[in-house]
C-alpha positions as a Python dict, from the first residue, in 0.01 Angstrom:
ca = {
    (1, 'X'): (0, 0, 0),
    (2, 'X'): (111, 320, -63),
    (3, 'X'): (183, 572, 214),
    (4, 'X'): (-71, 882, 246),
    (5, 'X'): (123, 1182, 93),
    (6, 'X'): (217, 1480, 313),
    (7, 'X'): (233, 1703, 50),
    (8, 'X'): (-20, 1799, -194),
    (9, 'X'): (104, 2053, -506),
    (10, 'X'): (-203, 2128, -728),
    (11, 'X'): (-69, 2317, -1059),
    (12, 'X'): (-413, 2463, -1215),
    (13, 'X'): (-301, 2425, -1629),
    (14, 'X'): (-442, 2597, -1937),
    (15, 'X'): (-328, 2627, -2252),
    (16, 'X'): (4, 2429, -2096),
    (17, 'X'): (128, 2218, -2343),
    (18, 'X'): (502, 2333, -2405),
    (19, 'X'): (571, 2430, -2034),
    (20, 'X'): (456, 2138, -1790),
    (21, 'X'): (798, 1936, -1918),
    (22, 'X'): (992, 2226, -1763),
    (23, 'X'): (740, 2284, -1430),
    (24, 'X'): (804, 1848, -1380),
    (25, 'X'): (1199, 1916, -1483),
    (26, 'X'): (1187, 2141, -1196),
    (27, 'X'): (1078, 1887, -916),
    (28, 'X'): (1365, 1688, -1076),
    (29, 'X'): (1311, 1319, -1114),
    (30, 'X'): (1469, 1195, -763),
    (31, 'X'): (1167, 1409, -633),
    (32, 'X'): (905, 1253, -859),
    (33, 'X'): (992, 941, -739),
    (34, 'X'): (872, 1040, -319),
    (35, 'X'): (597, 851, -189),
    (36, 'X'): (549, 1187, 31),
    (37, 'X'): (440, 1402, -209),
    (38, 'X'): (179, 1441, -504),
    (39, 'X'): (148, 1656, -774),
    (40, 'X'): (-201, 1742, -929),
    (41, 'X'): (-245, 1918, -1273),
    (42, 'X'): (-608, 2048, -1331),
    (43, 'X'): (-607, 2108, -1739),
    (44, 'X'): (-863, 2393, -1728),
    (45, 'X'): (-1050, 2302, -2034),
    (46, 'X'): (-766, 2375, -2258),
    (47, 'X'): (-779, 2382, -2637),
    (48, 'X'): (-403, 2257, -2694),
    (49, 'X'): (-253, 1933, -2588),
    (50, 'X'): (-218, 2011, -2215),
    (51, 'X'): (-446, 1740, -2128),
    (52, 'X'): (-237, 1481, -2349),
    (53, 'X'): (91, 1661, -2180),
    (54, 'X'): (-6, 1611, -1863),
    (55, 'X'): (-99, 1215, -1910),
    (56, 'X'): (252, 1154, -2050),
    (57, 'X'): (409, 1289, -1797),
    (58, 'X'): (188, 1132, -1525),
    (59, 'X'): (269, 779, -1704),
    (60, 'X'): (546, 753, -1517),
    (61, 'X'): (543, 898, -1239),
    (62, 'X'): (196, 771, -976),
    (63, 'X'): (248, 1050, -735),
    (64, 'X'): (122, 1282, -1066),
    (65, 'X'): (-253, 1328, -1105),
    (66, 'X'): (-429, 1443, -1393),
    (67, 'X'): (-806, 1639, -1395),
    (68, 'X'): (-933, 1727, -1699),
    (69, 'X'): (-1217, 1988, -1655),
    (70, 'X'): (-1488, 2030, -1944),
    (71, 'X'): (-1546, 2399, -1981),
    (72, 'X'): (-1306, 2718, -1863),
    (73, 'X'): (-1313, 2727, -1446),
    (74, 'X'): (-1002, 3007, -1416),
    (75, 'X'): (-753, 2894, -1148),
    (76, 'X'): (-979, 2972, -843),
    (77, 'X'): (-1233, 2670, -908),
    (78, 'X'): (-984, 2492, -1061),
    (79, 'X'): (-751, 2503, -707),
    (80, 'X'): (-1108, 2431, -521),
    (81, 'X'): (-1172, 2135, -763),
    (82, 'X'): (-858, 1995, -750),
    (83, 'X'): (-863, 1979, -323),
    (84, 'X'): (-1149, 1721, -368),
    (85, 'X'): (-851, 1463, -539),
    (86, 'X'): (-608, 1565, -273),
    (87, 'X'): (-464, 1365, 20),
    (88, 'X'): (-150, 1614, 170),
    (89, 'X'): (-144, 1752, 478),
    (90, 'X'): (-2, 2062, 320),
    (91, 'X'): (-160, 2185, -4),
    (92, 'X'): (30, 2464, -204),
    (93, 'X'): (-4, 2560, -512),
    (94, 'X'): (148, 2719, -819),
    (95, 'X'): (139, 2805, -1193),
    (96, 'X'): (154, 2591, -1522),
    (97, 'X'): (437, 2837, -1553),
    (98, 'X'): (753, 2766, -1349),
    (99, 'X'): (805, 3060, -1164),
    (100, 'X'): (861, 2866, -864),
    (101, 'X'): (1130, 2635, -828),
    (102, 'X'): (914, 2367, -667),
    (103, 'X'): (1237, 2178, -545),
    (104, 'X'): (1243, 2492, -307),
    (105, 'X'): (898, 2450, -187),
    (106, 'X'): (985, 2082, -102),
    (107, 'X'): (1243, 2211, 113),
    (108, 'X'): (1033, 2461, 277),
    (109, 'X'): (826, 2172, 340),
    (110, 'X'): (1087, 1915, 489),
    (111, 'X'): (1238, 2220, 676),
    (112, 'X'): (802, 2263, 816),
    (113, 'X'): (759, 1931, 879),
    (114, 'X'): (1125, 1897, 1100),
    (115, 'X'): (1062, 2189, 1343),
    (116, 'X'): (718, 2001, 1452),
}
């Protein structure tokens, strides 16, 4: 069985296509691979191949999930849809575009979870 993540990332997508490789390259593959963590990518009804994207990249990797939403939410429902699919006892969240160097908010995390 796999252990209950501690950290929930939800990454509301639209129109993401070309830039959810480099958001996952961020995490870095040794970080994929936790059985801490999850990542969820709400495709907000987008037009391009985000969905299709998103389900390659999940493939292998189980700690990624994948909602696909039929019609335009904005990032707002999207984040509020996505907590129904979530299991972390911390939720961030941040944008299809990597602004954020998620590898940081893992630490911020591990560095949370140690001064409990």
């Amino acid at each position: 069985m796999t252990p209950t993540p501690r950290l929930s990332v939800i990454v509301p997508a639209h129109h993401a296509a070309r830039l959810l490789p480099d958001t996952l390259a961020a995490l870095g593959a040794s970080t994929l691979r936790r059985s801490d963590w999850e990542l969820i990518v709400v495709d907000d009804a987008s037009t391009d191949a985000t969905r299709e994207a998103a389900n390659a990249l999940s493939l292998g990797y189980p700690q990624v999930q994948v909602i696909a939403q039929p019609r335009r939410l904005g990032p707002p429902e999207s984040l509020r849809n996505a907590l129904r699919f979530t299991y972390g006892e911390f939720v961030p969240h941040c944008t299809d575009r990597p602004e954020i160097e998620l590898h940081d908010l893992q630490r911020k995390f591990e560095r949370q979870v140690n001064n409990r």
